[in-house]
mmCIF file of the N, C-alpha and C atoms, coordinates in Angstrom:
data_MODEL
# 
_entry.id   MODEL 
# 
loop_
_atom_site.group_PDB 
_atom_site.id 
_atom_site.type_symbol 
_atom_site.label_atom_id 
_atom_site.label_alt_id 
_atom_site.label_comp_id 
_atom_site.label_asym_id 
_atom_site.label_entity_id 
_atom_site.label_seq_id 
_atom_site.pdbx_PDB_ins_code 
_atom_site.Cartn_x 
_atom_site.Cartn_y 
_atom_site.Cartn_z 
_atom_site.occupancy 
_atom_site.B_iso_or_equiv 
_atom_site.pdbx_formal_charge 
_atom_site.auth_seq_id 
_atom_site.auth_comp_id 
_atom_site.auth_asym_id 
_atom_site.auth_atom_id 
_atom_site.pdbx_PDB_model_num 
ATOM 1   N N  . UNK A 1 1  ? 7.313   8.158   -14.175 1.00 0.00 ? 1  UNK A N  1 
ATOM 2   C CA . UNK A 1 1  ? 8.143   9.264   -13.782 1.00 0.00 ? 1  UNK A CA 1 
ATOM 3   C C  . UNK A 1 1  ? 7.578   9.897   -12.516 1.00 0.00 ? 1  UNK A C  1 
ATOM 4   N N  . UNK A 1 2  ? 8.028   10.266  -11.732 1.00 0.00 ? 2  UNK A N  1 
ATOM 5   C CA . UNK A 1 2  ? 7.902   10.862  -10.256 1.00 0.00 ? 2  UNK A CA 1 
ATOM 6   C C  . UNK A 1 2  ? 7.596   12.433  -10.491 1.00 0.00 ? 2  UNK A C  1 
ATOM 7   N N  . UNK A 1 3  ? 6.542   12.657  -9.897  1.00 0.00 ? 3  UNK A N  1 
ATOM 8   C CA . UNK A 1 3  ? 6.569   14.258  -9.627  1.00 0.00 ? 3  UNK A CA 1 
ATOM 9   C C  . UNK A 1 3  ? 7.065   14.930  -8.539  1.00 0.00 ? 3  UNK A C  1 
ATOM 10  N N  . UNK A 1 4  ? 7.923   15.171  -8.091  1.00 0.00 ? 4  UNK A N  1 
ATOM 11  C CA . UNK A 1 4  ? 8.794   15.809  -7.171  1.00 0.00 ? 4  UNK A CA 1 
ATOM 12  C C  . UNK A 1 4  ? 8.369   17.268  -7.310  1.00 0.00 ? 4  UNK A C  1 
ATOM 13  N N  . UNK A 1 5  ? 8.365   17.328  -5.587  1.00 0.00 ? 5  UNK A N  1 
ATOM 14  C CA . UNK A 1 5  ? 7.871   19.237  -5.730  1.00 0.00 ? 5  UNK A CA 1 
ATOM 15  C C  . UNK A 1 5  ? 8.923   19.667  -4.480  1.00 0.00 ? 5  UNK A C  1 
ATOM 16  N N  . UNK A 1 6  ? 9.175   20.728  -4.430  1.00 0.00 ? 6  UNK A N  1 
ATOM 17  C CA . UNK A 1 6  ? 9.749   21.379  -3.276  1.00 0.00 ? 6  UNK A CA 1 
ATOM 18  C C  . UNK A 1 6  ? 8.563   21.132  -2.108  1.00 0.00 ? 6  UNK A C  1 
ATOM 19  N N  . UNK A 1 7  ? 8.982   21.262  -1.154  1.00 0.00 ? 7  UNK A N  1 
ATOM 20  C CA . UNK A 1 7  ? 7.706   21.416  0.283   1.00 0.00 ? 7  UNK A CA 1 
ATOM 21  C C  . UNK A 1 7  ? 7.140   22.992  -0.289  1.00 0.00 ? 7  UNK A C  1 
ATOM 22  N N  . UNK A 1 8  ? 8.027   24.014  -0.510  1.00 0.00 ? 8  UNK A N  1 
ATOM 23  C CA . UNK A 1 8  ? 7.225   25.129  -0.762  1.00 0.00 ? 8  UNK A CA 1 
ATOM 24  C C  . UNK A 1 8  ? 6.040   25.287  -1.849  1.00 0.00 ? 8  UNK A C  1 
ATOM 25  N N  . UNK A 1 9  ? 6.137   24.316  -2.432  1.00 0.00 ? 9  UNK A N  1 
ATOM 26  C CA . UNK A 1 9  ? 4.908   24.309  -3.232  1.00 0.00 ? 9  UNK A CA 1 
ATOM 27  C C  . UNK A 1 9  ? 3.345   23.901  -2.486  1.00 0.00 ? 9  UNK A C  1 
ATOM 28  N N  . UNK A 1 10 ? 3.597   23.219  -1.308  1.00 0.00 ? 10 UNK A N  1 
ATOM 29  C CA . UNK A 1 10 ? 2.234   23.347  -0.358  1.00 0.00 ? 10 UNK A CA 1 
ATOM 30  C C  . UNK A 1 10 ? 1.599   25.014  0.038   1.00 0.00 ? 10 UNK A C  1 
ATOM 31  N N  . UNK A 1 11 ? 2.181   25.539  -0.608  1.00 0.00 ? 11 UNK A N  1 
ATOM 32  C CA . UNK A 1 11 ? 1.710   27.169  -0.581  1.00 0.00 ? 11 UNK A CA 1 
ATOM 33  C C  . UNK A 1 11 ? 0.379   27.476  -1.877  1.00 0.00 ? 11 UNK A C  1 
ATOM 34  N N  . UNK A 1 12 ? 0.759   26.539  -2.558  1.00 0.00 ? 12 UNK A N  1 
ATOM 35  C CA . UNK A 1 12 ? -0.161  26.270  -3.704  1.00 0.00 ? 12 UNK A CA 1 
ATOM 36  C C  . UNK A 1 12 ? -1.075  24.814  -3.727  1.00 0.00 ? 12 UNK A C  1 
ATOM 37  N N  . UNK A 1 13 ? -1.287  24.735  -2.557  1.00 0.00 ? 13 UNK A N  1 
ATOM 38  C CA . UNK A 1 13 ? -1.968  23.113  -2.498  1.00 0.00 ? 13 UNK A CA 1 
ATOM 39  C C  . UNK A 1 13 ? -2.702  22.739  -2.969  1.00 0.00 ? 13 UNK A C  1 
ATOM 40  N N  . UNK A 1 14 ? -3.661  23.706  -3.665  1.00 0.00 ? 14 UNK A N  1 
ATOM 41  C CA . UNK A 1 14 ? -5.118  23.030  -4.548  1.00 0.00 ? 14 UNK A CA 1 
ATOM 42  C C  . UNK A 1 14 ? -4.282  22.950  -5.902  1.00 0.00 ? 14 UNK A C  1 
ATOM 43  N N  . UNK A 1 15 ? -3.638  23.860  -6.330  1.00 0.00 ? 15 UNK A N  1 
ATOM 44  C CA . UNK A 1 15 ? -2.426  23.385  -7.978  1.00 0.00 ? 15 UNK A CA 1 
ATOM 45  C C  . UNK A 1 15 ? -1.922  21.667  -7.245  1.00 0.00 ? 15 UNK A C  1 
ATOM 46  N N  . UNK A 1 16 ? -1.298  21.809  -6.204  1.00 0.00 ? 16 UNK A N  1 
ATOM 47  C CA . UNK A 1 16 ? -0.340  20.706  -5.766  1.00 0.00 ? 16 UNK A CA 1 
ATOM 48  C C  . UNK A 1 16 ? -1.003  19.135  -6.004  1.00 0.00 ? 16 UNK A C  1 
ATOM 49  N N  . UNK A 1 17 ? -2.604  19.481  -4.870  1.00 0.00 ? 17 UNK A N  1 
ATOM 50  C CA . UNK A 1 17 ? -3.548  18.578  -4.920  1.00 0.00 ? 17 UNK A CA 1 
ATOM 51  C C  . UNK A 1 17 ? -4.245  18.043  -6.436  1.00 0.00 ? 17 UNK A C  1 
ATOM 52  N N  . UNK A 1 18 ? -4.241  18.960  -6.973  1.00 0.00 ? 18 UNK A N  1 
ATOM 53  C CA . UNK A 1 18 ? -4.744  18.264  -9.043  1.00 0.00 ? 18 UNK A CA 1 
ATOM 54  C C  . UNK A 1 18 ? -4.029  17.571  -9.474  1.00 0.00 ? 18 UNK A C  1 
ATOM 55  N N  . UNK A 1 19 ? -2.704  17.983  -9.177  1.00 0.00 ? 19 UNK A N  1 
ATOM 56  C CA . UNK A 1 19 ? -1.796  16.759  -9.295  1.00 0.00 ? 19 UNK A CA 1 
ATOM 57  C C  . UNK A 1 19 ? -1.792  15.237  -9.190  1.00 0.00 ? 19 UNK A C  1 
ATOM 58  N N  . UNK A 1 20 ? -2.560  15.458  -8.141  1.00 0.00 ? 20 UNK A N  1 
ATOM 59  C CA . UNK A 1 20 ? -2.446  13.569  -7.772  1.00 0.00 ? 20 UNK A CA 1 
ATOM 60  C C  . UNK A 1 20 ? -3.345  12.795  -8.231  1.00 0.00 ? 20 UNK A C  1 
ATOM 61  N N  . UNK A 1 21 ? -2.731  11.704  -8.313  1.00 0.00 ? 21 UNK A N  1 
ATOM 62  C CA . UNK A 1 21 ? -3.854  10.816  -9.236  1.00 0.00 ? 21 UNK A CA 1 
ATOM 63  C C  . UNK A 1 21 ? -3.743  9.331   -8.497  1.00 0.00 ? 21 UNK A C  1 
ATOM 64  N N  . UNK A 1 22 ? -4.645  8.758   -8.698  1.00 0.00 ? 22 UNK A N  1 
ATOM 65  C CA . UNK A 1 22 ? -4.117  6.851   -7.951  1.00 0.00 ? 22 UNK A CA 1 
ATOM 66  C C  . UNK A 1 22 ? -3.070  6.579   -8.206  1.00 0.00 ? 22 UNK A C  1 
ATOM 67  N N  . UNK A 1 23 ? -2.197  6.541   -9.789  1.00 0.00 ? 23 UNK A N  1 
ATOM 68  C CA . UNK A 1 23 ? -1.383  5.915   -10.315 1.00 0.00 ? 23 UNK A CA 1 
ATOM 69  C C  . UNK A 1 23 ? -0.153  6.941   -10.270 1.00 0.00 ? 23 UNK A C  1 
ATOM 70  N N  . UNK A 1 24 ? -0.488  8.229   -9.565  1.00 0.00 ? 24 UNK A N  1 
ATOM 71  C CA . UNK A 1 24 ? 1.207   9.278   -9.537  1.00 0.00 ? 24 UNK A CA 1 
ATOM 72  C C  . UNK A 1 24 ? 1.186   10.141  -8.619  1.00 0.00 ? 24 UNK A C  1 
ATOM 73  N N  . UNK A 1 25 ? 1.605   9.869   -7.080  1.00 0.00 ? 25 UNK A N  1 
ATOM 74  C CA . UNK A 1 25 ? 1.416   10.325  -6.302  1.00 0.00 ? 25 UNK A CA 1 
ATOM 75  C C  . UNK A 1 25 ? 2.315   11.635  -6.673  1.00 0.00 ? 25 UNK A C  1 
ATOM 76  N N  . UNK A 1 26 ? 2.379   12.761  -5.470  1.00 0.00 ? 26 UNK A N  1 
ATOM 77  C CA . UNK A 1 26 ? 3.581   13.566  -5.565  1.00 0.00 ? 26 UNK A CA 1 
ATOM 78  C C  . UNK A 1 26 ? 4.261   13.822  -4.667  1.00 0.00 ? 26 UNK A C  1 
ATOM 79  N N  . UNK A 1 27 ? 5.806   13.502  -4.658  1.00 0.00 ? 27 UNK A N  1 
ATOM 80  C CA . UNK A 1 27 ? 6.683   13.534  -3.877  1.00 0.00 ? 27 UNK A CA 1 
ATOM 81  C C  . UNK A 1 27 ? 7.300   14.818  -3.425  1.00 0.00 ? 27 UNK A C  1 
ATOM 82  N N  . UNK A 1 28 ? 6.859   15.076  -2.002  1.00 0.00 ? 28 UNK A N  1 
ATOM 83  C CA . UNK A 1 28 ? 7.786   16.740  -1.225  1.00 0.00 ? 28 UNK A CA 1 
ATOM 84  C C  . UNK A 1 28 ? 9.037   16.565  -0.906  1.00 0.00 ? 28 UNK A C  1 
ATOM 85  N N  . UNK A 1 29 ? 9.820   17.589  -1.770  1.00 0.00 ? 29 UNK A N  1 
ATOM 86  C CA . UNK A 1 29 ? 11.128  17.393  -1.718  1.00 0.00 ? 29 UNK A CA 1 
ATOM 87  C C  . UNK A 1 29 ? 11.714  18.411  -0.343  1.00 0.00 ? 29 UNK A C  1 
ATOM 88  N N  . UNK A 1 30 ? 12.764  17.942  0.628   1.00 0.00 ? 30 UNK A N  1 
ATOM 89  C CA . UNK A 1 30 ? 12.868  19.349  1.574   1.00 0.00 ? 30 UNK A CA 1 
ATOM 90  C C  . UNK A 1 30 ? 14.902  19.332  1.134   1.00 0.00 ? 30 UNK A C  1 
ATOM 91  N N  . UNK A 1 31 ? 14.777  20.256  0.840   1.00 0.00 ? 31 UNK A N  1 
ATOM 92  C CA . UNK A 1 31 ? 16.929  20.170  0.515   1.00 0.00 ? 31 UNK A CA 1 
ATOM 93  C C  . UNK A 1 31 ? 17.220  19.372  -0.543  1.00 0.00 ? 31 UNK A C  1 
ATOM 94  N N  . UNK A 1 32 ? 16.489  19.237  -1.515  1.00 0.00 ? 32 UNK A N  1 
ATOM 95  C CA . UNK A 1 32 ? 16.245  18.096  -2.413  1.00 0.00 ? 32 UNK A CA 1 
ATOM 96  C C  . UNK A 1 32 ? 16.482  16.931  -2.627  1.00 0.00 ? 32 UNK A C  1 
ATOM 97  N N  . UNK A 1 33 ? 16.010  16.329  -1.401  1.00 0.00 ? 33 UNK A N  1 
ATOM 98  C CA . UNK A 1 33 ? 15.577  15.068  -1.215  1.00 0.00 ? 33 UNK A CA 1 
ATOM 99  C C  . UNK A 1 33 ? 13.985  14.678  -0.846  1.00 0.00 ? 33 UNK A C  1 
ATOM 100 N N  . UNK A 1 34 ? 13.513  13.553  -1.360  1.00 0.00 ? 34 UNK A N  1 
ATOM 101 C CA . UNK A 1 34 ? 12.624  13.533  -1.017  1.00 0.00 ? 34 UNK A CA 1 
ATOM 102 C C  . UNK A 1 34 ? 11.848  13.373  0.409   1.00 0.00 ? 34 UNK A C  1 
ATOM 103 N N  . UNK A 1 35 ? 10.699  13.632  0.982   1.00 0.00 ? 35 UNK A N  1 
ATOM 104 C CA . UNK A 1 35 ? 10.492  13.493  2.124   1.00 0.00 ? 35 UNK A CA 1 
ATOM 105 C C  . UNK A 1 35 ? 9.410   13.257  3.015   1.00 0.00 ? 35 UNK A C  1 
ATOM 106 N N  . UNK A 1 36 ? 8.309   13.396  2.036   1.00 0.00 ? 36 UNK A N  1 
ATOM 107 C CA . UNK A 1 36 ? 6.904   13.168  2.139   1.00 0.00 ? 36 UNK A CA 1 
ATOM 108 C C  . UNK A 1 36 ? 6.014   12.598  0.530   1.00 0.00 ? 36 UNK A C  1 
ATOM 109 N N  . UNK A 1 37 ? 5.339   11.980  0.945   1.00 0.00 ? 37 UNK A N  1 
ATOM 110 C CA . UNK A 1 37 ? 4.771   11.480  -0.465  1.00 0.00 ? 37 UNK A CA 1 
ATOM 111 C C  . UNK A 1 37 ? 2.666   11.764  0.154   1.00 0.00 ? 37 UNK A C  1 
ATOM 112 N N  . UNK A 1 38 ? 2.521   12.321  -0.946  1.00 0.00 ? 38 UNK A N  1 
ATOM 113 C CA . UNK A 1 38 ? 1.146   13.126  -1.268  1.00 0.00 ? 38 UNK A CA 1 
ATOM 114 C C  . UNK A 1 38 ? 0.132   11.815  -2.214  1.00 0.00 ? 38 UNK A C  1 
ATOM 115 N N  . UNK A 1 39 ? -0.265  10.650  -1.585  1.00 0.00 ? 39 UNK A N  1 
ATOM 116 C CA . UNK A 1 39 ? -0.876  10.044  -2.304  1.00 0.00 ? 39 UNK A CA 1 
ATOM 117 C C  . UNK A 1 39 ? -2.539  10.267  -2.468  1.00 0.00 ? 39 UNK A C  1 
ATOM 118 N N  . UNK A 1 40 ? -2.847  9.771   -3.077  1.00 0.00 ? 40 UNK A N  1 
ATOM 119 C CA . UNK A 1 40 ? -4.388  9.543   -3.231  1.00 0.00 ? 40 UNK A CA 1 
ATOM 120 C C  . UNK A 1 40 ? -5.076  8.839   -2.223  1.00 0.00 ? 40 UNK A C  1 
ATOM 121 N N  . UNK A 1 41 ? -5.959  8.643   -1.523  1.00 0.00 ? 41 UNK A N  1 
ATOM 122 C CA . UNK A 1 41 ? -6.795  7.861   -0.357  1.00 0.00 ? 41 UNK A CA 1 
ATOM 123 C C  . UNK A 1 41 ? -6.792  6.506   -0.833  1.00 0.00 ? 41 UNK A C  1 
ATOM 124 N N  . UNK A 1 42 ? -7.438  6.231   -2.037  1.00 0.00 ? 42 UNK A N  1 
ATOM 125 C CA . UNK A 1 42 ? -7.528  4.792   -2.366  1.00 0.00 ? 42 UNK A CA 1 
ATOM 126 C C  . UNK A 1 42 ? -6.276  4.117   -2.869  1.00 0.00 ? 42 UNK A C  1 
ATOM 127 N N  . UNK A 1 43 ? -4.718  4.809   -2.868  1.00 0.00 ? 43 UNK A N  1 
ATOM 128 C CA . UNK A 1 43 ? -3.715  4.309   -3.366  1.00 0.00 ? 43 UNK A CA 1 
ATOM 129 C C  . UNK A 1 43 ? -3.821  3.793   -2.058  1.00 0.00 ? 43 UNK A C  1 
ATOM 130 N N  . UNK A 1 44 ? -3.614  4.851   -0.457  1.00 0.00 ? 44 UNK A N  1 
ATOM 131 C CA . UNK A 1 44 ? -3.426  4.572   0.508   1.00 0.00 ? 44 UNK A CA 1 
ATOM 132 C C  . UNK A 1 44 ? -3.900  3.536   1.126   1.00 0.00 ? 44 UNK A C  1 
ATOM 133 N N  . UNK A 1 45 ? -5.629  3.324   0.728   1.00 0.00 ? 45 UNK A N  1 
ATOM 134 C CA . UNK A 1 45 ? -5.824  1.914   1.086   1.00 0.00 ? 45 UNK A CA 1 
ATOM 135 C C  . UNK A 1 45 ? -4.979  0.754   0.454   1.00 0.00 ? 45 UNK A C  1 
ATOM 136 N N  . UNK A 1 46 ? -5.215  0.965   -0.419  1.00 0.00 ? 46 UNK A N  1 
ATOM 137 C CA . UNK A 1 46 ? -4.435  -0.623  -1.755  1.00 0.00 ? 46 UNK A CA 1 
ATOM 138 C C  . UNK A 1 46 ? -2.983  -0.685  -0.551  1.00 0.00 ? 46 UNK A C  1 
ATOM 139 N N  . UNK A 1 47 ? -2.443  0.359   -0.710  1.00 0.00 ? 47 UNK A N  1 
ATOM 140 C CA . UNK A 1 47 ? -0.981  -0.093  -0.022  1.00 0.00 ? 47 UNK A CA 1 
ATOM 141 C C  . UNK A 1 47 ? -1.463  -0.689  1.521   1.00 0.00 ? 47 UNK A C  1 
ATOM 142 N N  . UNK A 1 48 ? -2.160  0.096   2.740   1.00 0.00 ? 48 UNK A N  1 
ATOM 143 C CA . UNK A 1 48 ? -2.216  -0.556  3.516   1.00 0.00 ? 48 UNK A CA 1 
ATOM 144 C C  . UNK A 1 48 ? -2.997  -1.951  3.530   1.00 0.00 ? 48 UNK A C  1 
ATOM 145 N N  . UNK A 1 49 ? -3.654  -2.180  2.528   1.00 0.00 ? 49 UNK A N  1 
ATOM 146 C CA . UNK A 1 49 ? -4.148  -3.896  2.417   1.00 0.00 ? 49 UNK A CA 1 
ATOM 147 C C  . UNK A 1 49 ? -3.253  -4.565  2.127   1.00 0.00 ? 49 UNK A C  1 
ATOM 148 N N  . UNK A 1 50 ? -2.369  -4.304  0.886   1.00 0.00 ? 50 UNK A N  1 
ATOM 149 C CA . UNK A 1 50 ? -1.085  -4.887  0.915   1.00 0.00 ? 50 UNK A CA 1 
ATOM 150 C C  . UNK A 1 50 ? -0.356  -5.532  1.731   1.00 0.00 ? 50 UNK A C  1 
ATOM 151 N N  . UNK A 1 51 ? 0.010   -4.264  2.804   1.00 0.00 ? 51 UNK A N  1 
ATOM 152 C CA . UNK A 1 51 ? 0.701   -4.403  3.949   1.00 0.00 ? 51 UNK A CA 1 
ATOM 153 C C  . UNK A 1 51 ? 0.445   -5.832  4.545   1.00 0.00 ? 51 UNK A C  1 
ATOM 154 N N  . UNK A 1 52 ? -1.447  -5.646  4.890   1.00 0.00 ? 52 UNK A N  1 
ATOM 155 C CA . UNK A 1 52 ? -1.954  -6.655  5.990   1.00 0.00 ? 52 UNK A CA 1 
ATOM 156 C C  . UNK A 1 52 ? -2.093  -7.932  5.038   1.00 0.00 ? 52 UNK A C  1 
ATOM 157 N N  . UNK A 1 53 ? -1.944  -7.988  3.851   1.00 0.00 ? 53 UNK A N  1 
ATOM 158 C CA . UNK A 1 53 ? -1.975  -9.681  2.843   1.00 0.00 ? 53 UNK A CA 1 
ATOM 159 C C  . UNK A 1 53 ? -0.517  -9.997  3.143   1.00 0.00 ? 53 UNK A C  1 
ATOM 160 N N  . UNK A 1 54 ? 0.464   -9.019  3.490   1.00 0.00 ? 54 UNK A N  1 
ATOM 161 C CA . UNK A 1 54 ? 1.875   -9.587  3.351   1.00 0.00 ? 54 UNK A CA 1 
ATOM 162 C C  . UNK A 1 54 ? 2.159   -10.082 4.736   1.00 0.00 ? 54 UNK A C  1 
ATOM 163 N N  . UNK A 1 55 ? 1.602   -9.605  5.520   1.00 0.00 ? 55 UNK A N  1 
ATOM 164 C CA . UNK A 1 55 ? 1.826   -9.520  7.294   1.00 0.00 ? 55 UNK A CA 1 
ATOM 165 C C  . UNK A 1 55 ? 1.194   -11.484 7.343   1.00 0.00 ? 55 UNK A C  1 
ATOM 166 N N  . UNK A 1 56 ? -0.049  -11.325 6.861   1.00 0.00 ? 56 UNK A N  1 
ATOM 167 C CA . UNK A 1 56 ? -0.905  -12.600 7.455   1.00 0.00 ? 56 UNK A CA 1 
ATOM 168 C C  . UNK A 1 56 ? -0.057  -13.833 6.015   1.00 0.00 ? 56 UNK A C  1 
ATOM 169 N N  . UNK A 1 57 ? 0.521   -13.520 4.997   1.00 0.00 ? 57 UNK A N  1 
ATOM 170 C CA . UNK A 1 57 ? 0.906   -14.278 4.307   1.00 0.00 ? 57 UNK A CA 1 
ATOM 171 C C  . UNK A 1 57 ? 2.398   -14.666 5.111   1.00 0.00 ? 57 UNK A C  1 
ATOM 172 N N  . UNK A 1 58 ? 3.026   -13.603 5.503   1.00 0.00 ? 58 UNK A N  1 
ATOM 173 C CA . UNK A 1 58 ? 4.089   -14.246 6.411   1.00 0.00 ? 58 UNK A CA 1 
ATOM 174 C C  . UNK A 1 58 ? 3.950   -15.336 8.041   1.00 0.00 ? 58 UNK A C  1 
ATOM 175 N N  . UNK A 1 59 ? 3.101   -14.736 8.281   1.00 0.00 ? 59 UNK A N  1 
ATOM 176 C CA . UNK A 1 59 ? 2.638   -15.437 9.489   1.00 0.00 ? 59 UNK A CA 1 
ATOM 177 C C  . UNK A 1 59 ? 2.328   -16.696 9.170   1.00 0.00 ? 59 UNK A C  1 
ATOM 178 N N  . UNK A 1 60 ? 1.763   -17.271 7.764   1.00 0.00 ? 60 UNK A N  1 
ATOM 179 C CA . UNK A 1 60 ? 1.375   -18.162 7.595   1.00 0.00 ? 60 UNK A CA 1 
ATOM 180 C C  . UNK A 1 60 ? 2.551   -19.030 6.672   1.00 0.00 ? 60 UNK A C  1 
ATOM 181 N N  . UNK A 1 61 ? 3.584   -18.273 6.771   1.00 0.00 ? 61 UNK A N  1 
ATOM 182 C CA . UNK A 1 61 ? 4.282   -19.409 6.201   1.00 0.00 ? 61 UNK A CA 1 
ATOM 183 C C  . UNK A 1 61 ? 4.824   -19.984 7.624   1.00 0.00 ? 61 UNK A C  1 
ATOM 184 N N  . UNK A 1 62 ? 4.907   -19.372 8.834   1.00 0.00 ? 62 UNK A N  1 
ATOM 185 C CA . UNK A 1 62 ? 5.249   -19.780 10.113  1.00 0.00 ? 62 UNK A CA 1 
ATOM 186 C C  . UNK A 1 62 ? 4.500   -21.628 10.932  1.00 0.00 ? 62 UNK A C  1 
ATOM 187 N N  . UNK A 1 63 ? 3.167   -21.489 10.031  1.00 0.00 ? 63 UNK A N  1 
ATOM 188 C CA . UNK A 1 63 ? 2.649   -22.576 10.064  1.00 0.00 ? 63 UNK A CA 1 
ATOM 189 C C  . UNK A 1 63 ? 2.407   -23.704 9.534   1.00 0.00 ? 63 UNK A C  1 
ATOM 190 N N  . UNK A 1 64 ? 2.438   -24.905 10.145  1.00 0.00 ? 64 UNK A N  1 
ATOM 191 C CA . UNK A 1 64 ? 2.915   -25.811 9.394   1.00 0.00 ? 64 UNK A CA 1 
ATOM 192 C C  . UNK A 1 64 ? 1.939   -26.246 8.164   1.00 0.00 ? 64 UNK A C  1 
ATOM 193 N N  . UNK A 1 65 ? 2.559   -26.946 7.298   1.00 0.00 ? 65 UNK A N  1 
ATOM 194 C CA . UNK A 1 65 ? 1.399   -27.246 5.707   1.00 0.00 ? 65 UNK A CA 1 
ATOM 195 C C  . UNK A 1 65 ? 0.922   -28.523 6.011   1.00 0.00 ? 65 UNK A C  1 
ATOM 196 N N  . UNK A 1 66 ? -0.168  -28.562 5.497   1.00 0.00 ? 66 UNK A N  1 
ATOM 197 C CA . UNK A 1 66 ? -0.793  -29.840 5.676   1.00 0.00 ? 66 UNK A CA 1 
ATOM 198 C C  . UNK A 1 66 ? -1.757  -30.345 4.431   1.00 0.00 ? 66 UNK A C  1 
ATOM 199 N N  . UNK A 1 67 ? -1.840  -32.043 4.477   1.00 0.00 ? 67 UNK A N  1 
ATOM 200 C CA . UNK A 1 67 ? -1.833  -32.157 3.168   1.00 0.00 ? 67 UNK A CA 1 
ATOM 201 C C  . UNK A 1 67 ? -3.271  -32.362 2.490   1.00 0.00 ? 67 UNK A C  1 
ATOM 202 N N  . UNK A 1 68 ? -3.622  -32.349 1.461   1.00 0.00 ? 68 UNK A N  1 
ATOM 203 C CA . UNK A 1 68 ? -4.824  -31.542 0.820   1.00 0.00 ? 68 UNK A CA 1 
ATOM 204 C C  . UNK A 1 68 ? -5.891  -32.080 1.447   1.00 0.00 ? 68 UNK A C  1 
ATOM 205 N N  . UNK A 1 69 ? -5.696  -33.642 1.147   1.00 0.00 ? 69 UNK A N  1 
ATOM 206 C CA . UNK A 1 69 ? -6.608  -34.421 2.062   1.00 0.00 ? 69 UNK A CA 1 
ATOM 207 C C  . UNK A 1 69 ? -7.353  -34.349 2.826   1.00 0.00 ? 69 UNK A C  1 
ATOM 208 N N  . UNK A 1 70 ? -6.433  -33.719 3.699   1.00 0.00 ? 70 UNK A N  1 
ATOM 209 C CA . UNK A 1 70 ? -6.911  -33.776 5.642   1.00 0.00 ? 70 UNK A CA 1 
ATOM 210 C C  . UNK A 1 70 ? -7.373  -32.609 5.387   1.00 0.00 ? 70 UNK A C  1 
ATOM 211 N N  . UNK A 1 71 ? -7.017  -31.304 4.665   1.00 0.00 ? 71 UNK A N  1 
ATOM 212 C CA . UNK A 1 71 ? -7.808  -29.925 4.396   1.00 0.00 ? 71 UNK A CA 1 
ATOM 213 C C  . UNK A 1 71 ? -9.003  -30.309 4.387   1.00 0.00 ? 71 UNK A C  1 
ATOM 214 N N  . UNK A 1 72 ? -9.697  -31.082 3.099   1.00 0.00 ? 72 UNK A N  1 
ATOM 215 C CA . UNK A 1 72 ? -11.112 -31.583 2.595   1.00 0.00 ? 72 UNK A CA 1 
ATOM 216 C C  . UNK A 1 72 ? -11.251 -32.427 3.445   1.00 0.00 ? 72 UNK A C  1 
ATOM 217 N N  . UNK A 1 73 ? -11.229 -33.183 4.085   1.00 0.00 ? 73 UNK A N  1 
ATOM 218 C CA . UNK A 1 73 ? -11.465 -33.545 5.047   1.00 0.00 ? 73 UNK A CA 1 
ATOM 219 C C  . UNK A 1 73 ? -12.369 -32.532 6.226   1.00 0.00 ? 73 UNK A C  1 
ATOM 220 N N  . UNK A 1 74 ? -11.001 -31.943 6.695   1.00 0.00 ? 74 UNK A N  1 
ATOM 221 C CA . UNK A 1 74 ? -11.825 -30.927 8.021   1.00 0.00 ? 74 UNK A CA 1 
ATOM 222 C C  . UNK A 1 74 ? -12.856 -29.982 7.170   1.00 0.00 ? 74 UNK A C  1 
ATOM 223 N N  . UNK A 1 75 ? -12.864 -29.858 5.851   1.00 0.00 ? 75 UNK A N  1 
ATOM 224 C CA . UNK A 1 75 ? -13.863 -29.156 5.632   1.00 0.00 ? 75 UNK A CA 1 
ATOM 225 C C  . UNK A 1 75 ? -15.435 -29.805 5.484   1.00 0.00 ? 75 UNK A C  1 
ATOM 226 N N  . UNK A 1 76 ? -14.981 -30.874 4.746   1.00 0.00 ? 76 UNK A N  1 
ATOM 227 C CA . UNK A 1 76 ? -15.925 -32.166 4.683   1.00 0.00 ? 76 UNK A CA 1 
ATOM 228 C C  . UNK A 1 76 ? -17.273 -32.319 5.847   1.00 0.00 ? 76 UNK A C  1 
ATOM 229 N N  . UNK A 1 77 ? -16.175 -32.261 6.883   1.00 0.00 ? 77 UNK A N  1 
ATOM 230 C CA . UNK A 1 77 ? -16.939 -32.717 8.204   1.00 0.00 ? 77 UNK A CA 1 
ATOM 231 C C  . UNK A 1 77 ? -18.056 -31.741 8.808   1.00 0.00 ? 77 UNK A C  1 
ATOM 232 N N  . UNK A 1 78 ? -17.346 -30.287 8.890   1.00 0.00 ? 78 UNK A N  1 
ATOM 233 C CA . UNK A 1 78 ? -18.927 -29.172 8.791   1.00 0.00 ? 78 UNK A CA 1 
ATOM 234 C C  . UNK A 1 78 ? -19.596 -29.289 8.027   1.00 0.00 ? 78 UNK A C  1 
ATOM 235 N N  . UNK A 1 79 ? -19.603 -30.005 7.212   1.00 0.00 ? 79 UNK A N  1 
ATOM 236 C CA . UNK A 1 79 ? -21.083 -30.418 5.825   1.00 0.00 ? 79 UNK A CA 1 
ATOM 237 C C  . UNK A 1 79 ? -22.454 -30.948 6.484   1.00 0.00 ? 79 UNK A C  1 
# 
């Protein structure tokens, strides 16, 4: 379940801030919609690593596959 706050509740930011946890950020509502999200630092990392596993996992489907062999192989050879 989402914790949704008005923006005016940043008037109370240390109540606002206890709130948050890794697993439930809290969402600033402005006109009641949402509009800012209040996460935790280490959610923030997890998501931006995310980001960069999805970025370099796409890039790499851009390149061509090659077959296991020749992998162990080129690895083989720095031995």
């Amino acid at each position: 379940m989402l914790n949704n706050k008005p923006v005016s509740e940043l008037r109370n930011y240390k109540q606002l801030l206890a709130e948050v946890t890794l697993d439930q950020p809290v969402i600033l509502t402005k006109n009641g919609y949402g509009k800012y999200a209040v996460v935790n630092l280490e959610a923030y990392d997890r998501f931006q690593a995310s980001l960069a596993l999805l970025k370099d996992l796409k890039a790499a489907e851009k390149e061509p596959t090659r077959d296991t062999n020749a992998v162990f192989t080129d690895l083989l050879k720095d031995l």
